[in-house]
C-alpha positions in Angstrom: 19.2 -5.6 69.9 19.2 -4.2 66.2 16.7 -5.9 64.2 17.2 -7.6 60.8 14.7 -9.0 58.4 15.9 -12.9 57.7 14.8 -14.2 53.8 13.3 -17.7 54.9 11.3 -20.0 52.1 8.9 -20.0 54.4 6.6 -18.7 57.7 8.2 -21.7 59.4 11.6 -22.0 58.2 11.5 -24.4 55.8 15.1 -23.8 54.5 17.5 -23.7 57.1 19.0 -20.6 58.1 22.7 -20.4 56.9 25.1 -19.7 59.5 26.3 -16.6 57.3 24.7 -14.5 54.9 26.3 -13.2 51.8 25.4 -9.3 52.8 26.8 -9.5 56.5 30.7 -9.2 57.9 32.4 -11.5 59.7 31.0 -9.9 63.1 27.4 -9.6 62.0 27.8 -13.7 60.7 28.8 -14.9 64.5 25.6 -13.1 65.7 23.4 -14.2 63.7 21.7 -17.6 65.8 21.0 -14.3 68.4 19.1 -11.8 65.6 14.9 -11.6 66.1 13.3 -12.8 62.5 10.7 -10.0 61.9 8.6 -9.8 58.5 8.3 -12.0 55.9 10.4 -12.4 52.6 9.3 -11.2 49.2 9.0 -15.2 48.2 7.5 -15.7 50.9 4.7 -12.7 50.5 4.5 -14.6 46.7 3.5 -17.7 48.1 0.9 -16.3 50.3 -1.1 -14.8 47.3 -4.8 -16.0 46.4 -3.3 -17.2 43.1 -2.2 -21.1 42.8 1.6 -20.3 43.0 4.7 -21.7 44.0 7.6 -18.8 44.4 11.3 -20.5 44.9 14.5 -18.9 46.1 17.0 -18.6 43.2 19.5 -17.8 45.9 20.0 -21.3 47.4 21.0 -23.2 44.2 23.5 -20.0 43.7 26.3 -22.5 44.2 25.1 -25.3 41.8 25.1 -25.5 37.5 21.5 -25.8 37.9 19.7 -23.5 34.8 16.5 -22.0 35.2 14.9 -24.9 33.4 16.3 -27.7 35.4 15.4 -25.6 39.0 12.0 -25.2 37.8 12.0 -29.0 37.2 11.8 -29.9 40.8 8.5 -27.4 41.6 5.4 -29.5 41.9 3.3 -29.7 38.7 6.2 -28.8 36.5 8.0 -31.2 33.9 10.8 -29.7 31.7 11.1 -32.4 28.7 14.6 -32.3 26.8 15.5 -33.5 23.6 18.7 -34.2 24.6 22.1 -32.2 26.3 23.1 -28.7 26.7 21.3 -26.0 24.3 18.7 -29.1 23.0 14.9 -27.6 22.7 12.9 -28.1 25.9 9.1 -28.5 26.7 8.0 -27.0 29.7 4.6 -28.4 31.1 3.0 -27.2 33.8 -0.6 -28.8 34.9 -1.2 -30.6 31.6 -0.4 -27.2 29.5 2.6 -27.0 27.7 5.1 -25.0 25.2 3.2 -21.6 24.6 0.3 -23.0 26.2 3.0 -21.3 29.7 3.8 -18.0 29.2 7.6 -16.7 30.5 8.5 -13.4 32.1 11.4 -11.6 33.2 10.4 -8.8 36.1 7.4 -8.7 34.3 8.0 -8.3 30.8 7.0 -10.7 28.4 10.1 -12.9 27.3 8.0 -13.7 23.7 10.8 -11.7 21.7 14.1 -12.8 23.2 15.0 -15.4 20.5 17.1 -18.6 20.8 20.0 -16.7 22.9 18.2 -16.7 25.7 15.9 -19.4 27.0 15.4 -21.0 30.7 17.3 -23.8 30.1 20.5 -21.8 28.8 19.8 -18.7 31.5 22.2 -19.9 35.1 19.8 -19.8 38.3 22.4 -17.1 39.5 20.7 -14.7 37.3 17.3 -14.8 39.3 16.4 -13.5 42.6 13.4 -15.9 42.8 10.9 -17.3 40.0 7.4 -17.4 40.1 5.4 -20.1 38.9 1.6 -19.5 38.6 -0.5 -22.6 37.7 -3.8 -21.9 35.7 -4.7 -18.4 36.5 -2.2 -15.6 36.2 -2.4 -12.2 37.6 -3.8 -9.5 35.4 -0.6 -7.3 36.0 1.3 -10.5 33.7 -0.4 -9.5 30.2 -0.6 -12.4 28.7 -2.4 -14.9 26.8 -1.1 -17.9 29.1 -4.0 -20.5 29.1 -2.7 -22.7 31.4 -0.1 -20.6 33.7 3.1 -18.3 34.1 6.4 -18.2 35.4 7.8 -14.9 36.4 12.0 -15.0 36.6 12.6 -11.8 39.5 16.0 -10.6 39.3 15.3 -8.5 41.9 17.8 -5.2 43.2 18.6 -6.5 46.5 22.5 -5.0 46.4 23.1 -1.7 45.1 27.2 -2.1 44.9 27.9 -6.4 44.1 30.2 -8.7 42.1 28.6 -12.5 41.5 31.6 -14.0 39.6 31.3 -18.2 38.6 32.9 -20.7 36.4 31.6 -24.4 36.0 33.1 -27.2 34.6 31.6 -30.6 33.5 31.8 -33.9 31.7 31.4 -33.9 27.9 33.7 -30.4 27.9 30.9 -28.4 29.4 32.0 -24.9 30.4 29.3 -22.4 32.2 30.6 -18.9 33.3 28.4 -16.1 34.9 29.0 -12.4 35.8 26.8 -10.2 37.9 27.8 -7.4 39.3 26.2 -3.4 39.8 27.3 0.1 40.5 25.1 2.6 42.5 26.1 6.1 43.6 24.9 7.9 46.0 23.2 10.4 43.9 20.9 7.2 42.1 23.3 6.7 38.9 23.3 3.1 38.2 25.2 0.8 36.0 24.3 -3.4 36.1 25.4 -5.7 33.9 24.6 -9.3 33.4 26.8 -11.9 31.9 26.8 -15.6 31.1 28.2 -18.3 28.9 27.6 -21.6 28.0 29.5 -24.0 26.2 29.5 -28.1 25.6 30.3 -30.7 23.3 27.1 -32.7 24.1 29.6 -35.9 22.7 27.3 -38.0 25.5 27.1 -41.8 25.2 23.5 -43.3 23.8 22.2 -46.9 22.9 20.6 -47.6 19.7 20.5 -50.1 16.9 22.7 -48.9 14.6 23.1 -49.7 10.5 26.3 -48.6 8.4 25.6 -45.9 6.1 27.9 -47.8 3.4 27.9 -51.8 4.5 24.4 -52.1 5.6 25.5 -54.0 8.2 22.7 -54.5 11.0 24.0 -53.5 14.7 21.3 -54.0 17.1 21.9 -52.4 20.8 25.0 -50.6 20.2 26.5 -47.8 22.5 27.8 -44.9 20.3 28.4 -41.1 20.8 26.9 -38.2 20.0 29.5 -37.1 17.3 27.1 -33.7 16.0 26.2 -31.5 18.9 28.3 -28.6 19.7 26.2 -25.9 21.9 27.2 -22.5 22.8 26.0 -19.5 23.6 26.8 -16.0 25.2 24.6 -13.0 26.3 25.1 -10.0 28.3 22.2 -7.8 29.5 23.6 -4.0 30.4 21.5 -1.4 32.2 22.5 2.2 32.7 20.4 4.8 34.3 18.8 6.2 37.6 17.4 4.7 40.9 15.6 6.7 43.9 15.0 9.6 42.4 12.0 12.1 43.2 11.1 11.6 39.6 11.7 7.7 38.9 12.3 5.1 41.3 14.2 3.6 38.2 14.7 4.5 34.4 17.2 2.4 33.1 18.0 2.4 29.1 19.5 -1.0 28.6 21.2 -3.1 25.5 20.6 -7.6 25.6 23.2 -8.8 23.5 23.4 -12.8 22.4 24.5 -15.5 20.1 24.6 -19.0 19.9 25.6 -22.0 18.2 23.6 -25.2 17.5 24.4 -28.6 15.9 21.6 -30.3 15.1 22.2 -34.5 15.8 18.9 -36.1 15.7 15.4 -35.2 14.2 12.2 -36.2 16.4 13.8 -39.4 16.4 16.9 -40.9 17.0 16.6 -43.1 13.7 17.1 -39.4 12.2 20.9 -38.9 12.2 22.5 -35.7 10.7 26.2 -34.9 10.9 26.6 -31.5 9.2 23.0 -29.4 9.4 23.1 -26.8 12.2 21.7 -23.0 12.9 22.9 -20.4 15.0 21.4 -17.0 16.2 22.0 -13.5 17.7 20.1 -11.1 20.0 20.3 -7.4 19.6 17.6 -5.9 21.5 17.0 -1.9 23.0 15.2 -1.9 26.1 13.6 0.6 28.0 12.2 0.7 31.7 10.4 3.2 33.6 8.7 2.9 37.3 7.3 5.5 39.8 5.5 5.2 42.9 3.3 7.6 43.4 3.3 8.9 40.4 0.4 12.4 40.6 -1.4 10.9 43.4 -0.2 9.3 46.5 -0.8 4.8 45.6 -0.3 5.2 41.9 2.5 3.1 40.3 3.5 3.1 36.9 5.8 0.7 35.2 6.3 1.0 32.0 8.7 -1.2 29.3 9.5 -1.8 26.1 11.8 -3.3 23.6 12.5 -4.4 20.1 14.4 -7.6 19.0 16.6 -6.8 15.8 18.2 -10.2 15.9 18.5 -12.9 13.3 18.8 -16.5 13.1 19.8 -18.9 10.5 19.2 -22.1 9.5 22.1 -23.8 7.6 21.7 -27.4 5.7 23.9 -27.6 2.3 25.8 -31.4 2.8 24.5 -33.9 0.3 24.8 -36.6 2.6 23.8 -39.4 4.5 25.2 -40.0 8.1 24.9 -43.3 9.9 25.5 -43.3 14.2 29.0 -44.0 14.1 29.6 -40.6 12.4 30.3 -42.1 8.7 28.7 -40.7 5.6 28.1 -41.2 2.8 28.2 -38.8 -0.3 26.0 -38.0 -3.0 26.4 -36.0 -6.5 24.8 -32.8 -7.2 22.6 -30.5 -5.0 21.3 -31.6 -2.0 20.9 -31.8 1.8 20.8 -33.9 4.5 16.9 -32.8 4.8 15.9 -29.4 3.2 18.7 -27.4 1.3 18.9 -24.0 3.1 20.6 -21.0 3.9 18.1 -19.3 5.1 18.5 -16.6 6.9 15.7 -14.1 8.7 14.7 -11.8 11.5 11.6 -12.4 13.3 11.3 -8.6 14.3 9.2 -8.8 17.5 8.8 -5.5 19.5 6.7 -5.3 22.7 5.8 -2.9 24.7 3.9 -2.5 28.3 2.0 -0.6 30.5 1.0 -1.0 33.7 -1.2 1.0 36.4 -1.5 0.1 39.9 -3.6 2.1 42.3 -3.9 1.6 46.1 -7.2 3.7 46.7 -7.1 2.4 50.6 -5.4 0.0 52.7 -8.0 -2.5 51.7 -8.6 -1.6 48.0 -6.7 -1.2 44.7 -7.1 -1.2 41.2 -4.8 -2.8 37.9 -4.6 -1.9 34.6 -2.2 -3.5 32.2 -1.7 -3.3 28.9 1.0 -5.6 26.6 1.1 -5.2 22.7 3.4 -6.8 20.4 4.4 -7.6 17.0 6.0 -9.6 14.7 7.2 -9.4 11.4 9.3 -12.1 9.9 11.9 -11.3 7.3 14.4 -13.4 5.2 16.2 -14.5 2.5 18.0 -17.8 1.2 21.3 -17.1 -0.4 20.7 -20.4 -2.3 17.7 -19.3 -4.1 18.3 -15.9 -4.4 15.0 -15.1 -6.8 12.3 -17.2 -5.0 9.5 -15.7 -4.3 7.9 -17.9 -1.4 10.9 -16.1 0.8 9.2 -12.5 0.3 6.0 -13.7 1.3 4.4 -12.0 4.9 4.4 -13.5 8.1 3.6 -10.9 10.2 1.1 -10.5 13.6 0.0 -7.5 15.6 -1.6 -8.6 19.4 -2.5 -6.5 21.8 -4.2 -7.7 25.5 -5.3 -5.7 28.0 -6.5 -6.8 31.5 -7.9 -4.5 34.4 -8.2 -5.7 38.2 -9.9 -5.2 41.5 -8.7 -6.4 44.7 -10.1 -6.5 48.2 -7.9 -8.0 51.0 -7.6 -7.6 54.7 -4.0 -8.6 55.6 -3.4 -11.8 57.2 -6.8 -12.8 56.9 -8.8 -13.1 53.5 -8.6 -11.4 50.3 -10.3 -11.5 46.7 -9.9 -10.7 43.0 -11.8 -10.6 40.2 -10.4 -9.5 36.8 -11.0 -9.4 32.8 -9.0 -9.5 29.7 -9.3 -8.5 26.6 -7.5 -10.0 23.4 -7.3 -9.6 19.4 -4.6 -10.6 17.4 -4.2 -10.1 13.7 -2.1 -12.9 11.2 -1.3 -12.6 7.6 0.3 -14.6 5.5 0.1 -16.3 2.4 -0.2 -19.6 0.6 0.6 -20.6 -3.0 -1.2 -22.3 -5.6 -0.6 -23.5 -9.5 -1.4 -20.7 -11.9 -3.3 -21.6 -15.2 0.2 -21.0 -17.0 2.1 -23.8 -14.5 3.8 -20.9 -12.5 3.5 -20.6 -8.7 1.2 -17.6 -7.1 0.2 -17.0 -4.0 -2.9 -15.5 -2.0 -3.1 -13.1 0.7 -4.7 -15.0 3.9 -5.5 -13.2 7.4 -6.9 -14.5 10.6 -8.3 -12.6 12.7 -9.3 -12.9 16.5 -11.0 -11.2 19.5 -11.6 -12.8 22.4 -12.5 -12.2 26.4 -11.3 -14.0 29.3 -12.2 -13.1 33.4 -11.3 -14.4 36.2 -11.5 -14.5 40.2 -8.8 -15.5 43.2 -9.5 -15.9 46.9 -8.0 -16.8 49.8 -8.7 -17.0 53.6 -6.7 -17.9 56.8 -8.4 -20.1 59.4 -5.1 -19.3 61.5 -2.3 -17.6 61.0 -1.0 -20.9 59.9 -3.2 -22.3 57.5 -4.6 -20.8 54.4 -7.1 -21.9 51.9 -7.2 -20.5 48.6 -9.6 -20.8 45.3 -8.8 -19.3 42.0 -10.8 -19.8 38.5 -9.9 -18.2 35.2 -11.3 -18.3 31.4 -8.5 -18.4 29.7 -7.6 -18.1 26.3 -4.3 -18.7 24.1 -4.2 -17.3 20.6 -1.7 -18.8 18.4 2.0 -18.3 18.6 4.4 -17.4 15.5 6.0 -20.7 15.6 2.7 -22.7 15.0 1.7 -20.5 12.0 4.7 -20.6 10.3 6.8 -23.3 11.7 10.3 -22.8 13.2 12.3 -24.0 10.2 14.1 -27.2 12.4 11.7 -29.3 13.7 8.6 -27.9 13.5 5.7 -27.2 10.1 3.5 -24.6 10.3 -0.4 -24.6 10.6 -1.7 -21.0 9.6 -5.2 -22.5 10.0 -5.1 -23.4 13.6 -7.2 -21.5 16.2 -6.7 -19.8 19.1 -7.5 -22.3 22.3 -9.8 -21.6 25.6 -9.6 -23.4 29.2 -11.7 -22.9 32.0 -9.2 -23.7 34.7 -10.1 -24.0 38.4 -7.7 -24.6 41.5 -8.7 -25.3 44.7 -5.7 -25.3 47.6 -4.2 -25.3 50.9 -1.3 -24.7 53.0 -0.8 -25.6 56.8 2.4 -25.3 58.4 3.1 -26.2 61.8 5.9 -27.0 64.0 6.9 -29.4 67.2 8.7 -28.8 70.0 10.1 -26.0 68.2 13.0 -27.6 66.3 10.5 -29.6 64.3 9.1 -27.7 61.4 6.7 -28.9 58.9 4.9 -27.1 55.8 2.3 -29.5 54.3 0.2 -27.8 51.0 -1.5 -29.4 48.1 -4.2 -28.5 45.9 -6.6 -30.2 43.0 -6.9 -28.7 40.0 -9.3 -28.4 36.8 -9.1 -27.7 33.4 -11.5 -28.1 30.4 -9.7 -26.6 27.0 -11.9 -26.4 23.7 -9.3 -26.4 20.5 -6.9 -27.3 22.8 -3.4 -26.5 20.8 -1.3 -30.2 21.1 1.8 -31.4 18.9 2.1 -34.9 16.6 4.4 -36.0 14.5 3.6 -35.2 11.3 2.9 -37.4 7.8 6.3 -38.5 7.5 7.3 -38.7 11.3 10.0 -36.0 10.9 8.7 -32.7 12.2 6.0 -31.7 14.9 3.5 -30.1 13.8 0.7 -28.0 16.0 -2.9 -28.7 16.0 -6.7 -28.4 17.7 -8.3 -30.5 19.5 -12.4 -30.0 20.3 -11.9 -31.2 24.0 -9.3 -31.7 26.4 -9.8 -32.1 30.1 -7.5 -32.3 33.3 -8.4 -33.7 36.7 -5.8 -33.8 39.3 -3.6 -32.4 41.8 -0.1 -31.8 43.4 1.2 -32.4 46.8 4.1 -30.8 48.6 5.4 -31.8 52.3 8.7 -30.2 53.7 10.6 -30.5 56.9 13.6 -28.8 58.6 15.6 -30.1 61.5 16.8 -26.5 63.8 19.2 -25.3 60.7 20.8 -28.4 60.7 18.6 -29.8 57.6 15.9 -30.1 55.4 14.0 -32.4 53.8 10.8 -32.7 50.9 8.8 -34.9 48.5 6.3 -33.4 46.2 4.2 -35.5 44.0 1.8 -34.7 41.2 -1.0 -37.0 39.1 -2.8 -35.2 36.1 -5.6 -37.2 34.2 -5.4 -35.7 31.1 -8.4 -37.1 28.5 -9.5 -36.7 25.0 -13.0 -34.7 24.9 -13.2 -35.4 21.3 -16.1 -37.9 20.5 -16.2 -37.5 16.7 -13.3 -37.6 14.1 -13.1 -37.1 10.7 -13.0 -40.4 8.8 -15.2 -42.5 11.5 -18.6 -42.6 11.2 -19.1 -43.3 15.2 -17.5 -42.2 18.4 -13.6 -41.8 18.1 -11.7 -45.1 19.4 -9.7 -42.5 21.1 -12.7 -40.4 22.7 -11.9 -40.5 26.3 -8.1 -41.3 26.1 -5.6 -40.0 28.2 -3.4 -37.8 25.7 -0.9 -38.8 24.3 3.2 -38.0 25.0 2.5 -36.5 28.0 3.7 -37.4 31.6 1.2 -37.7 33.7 2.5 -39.0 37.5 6.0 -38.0 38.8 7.5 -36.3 41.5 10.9 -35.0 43.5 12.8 -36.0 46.4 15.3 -33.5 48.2 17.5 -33.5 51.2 20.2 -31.2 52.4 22.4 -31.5 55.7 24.3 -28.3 57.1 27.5 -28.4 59.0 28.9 -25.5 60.1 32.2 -23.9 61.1 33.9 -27.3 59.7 37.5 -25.6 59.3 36.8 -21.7 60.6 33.6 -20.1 62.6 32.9 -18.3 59.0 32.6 -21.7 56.5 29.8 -24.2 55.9 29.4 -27.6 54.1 26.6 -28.9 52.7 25.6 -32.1 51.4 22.4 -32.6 49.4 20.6 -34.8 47.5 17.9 -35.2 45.2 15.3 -37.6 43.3 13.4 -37.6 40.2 11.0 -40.1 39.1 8.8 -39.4 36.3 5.8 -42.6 35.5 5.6 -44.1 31.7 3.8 -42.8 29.4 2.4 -43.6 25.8 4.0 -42.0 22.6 0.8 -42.1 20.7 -3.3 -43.3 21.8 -3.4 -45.6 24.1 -6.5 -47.5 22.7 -4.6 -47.8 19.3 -2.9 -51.0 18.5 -1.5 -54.1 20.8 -0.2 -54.0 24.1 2.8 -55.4 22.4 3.4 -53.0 19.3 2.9 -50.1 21.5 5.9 -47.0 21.9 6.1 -45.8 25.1 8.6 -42.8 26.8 9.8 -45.7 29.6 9.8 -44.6 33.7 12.4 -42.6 34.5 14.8 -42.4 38.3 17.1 -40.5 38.2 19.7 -39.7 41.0 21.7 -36.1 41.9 24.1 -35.2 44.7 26.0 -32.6 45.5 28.4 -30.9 48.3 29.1 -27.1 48.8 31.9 -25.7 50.9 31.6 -22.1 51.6 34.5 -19.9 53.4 34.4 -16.2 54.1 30.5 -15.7 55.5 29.8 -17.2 51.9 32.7 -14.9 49.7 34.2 -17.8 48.2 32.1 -21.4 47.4 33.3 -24.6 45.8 30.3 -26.9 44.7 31.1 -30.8 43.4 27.8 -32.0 41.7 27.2 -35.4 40.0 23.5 -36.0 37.9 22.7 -39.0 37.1 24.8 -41.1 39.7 23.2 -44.3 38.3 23.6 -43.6 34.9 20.6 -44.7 33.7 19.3 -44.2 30.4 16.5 -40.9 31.0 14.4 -40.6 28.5 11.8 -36.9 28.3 10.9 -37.5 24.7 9.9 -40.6 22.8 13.7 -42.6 21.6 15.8 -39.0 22.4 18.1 -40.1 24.9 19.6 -38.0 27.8 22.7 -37.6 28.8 24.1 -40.1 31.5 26.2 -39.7 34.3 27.6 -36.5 34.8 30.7 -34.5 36.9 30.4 -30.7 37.5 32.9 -28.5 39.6 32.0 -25.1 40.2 33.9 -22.1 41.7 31.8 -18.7 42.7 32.6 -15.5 44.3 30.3 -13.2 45.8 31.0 -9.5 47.3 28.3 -7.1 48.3 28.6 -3.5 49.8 
């Protein structure tokens, strides 16, 4: 009997076996209940590192709309909060950290400079092989400055020769295409190219008390549309180069181009209504990647990348006008906007490049070095105000971190790590101030930062089944662009704030065990915490308009995540995962109270604290022919209330809250062919409730998608 290696989510089979698999023929499909599973599965091998991480298979939501964002979504410990539809701006959260407190990586490389083209929730989940997530402490060979964690998108090179075609469409005239598809000859030349495109009106129904802009007239409760919302974007990612060869395992010279399209509705509240402001974007980035195993000495691997971002976005608000929710206006004389006249037009600049150095001096021992520099240096202009000096003014940063490893493992049975990083970043700026004369100046300003961070992972099998695991990591975040000089939508800059520190510790384990065969069960969970001095968290600012970044002395975290799976033969599987974070206010003293803060000791504000996911999927096979397969799934989100601002401020009563959210999502795929050709139905939201992620910015509500893909691999 030949033997094959089976990609399973997990040592127990987890995620039922398909009947087919989208590499075999026909002849190798009716077989396949017969073939030995051997080995384990690169997800698989993720999941059993030291580190507290959770690696999920891209490949089974292949046939669904899911984006990256909304598949990371259902991973314990993660919360992706949307502002509203398609293309809106999203926080991702993971353990109590949040935004840039999460670093994002594709194979790798730091996904800092890819601009508003390409984001997780605009990327399909066809694009990934598998993604990574890596809560609290993350691997020195991920350069980063991620203080609380790290997700890692794999898009993997599992077919040499392949065509992943797919076209989706949905309610409020959503369209979603995809194209994957690579060329390899036998001599090692390779060309890959990755495609996608997103497109929707976002014209979703919300509930609101509404005024008319010109009568004044007072409607409370009223359902309108969104009438201001158009999203699209398109990207395509193009590699050419050489795989296998005795001097590269791959050097690939590669172009990512993008642009996009935003309307901007709503501000940080609905009771913000615009009807003309909007932006919109391009990606033009050179990239460059280089790896070799065994590279001068037999366990030496090199991987080295780099890139440079040349794109430019714009901001565009020029309407003198003020909308009302039933898309009226009304029109004012002279020079205006709907909130800040601008053209403005820049070029944030970022290149990165990185280095990395991995060295297996025995079975047992090996080394890392990694090294990740970057810079940034944002350029513009305002065709409005063509001689204003404030738009030549510096924003730039230089940042370099470097981390080196050692690790000590004896397969199958224990292993440990212990690592350091090293970080400095450099700012400048300026700010302005009144002359003696009345005139405007301005004065150089620079912040400058070094800091160190260290860490250790371990983790030990009492059987071959069950694995315990500790991690801890000083981590530090310095401060991102976009805090120190705002993104010129919804958020102010804060030159002044300073970089933030977390001691984060995770203790977990994972036992998975079966009955009578057939039954299969994989129970893990771990606690986790985390102590952050300046911890970097965003208000509303002065006028409740913007977000704006800013320190906090002490922030703390005590919880934990639980995970609990179960598959039926390959007939179906079934999960819950839950997750409670007790995130509190460390700050005793405030400026303006001469005793302990009223809010010393508070759980933090705007941010979930308990949800949780629900899944099920039932397989049934050879419905029509011995080469198709139906499935039917299902799945829950339920996210707890939280408070908008400090809970020991103000009456129960007067208090804003983000309500409880339960929503509701089924779908049902029909493949034919050993998987060539799919058809997916989807509906989110079945209930139609109103989901709220963000304080009064309403989701959208029920929702129909239809999906075609086809897949061939040689």
């Amino acid at each position: 009997m030949q033997f094959r290696k089976i990609l399973l989510q997990s040592s127990f089979c987890l995620i039922a076996i398909p009947a087919f698999s989208q590499d075999q023929d026909s002849t190798k499909a009716k077989a396949l209940e017969k073939v030995t599973v051997m080995g384990r599965s690169a997800t698989q091998l993720v999941n059993r590192q030291a580190y507290n991480v959770t690696a999920i298979d891209a490949k089974k939501f292949y046939n669904s709309t899911l984006d990256l964002a909304h598949a990371l979504d259902r991973v314990s410990g993660v919360r992706v909060r949307e502002t509203g539809g398609l293309g809106s701006s999203f926080n991702f959260a993971l353990n109590g950290f949040s935004g840039n407190q999460v670093r994002f990586f594709l194979d790798g490389i730091p996904m800092d400079n890819f601009g508003s083209s390409f984001q997780i929730n605009n990327i399909p989940i066809n694009f990934a092989e598998r993604v990574e997530v890596y809560k609290g402490v993350v691997p020195v060979w991920l350069g980063s400055d991620a203080l609380g964690g790290a997700v890692n998108i794999v898009t993997g090179g599992k077919y040499r020769n392949y065509v992943d075609v797919s076209y989706a469409y949905g309610s409020f005239n959503t369209h979603r295409s995809n194209i994957n598809a690579a060329f390899t000859s036998k001599k090692g030349f390779t060309v890959q190219v990755n495609a996608f495109q997103n497109y929707s009106d976002n014209n979703y129904k919300v509930t609101l008390d509404v005024a008319d802009i010109n009568t004044g007239k007072y409607y409370p409760n009223t359902t309108v549309r969104r009438f201001h919302d158009k999203y699209h974007n398109e990207t395509i990612i193009t590699n050419i180069g050489f795989v296998g060869k005795p001097w590269a395992d791959k050097l690939l010279v590669g172009i990512n181009l993008g642009q996009n399209y935003k309307e901007i509705q709503t501000g940080a509240r609905m009771v913000s209504v615009f009807g003309a402001w909007h932006r919109k974007g391009n990606m033009v980035m050179p990239t460059l990647r280089y790896q070799k195993r065994d590279l001068f000495v037999k366990g030496l691997e090199v991987t080295i990348n780099a890139n440079y971002n040349f794109g430019k976005e714009q901001n565009i608000d020029t309407a003198f006008r003020r909308y009302d929710w039933f898309g009226t206006y009304k029109k004012y004389e002279g020079v205006g906007s709907e909130r800040s006249r601008t053209m403005y037009r820049y070029s944030n600049n970022i290149g990165l490049a990185t280095a990395t150095f991995n060295y297996q001096i025995t079975e047992r021992h090996s080394l890392a070095l990694n090294n990740v520099y970057t810079t940034f240096n944002r350029k513009g202009s305002d065709e409005l105000y063509p001689n204003e000096a404030r738009f030549d003014q510096p924003k730039k940063t230089n940042k370099n971190i470097l981390g080196v490893g050692y690790k000590y493992e004896i397969a199958d049975k224990w292993s440990a790590t212990i690592f350091g990083k090293y970080l400095s970043q450099e700012a400048r700026t300026t700010t302005s101030f009144t002359q003696p004369n009345g005139d405007a100046g301005y004065r150089g300003q620079k912040n400058t930062v070094n800091n160190f961070g260290y860490g250790i992972a371990g983790s030990y099998f009492v059987r071959p089944g069950f694995q315990l695991k500790f991690s801890y990591e000083k981590s530090n975040r310095l401060p991102e662009n976009e805090e120190m000089f705002g993104d010129l939508i919804n958020q102010e800059s804060n030159f002044s704030l300073k970089p933030e520190t977390s001691d984060n510790l995770n203790l977990g384990l994972s036992y998975g065990f079966k009955l009578h065969e057939q039954h299969r069960f994989l129970l893990s969970g771990s606690a986790i915490y985390r102590y952050s001095t300046d911890f970097i968290y965003y208000r509303l600012n002065n006028n409740q308009s913007m977000l704006v970044a800013d320190n906090r002395d002490g922030v703390s975290n005590l919880g934990g995540e639980a995970e609990l799976r179960y598959s039926y033969k390959n007939l179906l599987t079934a999960g819950v995962n839950f997750t409670y974070q007790n995130i509190r206010n460390q700050q005793e003293f405030e400026q303006g109270y001469t005793g302990v803060s009223p809010v010393y000791k508070d759980r933090m504000p705007n941010l979930p604290f308990m949800f949780g996911n629900a899944d099920v999927s039932v397989f049934f096979r050879n419905v029509i022919s011995k080469e198709d397969q139906l499935t039917i799934g299902y799945n829950l989100l339920y996210v707890h209330a939280f408070y908008l601002y400090w809970p020991s401020r103000g009456t129960r009563d007067g208090k804003y809250d983000v309500p409880a959210q339960l929503a509701h999502d089924a779908n049902i795929v029909y493949s034919m062919k050993s998987g060539r050709y799919n058809l997916a139905l989807e509906c989110r939201n079945i209930n139609d409730a109103q989901l709220y992620d963000n304080f009064s910015l309403q989701k959208p509500g029920r929702a129909f998608n239809i999906k075609f893909r086809y897949f061939y691999a040689r």
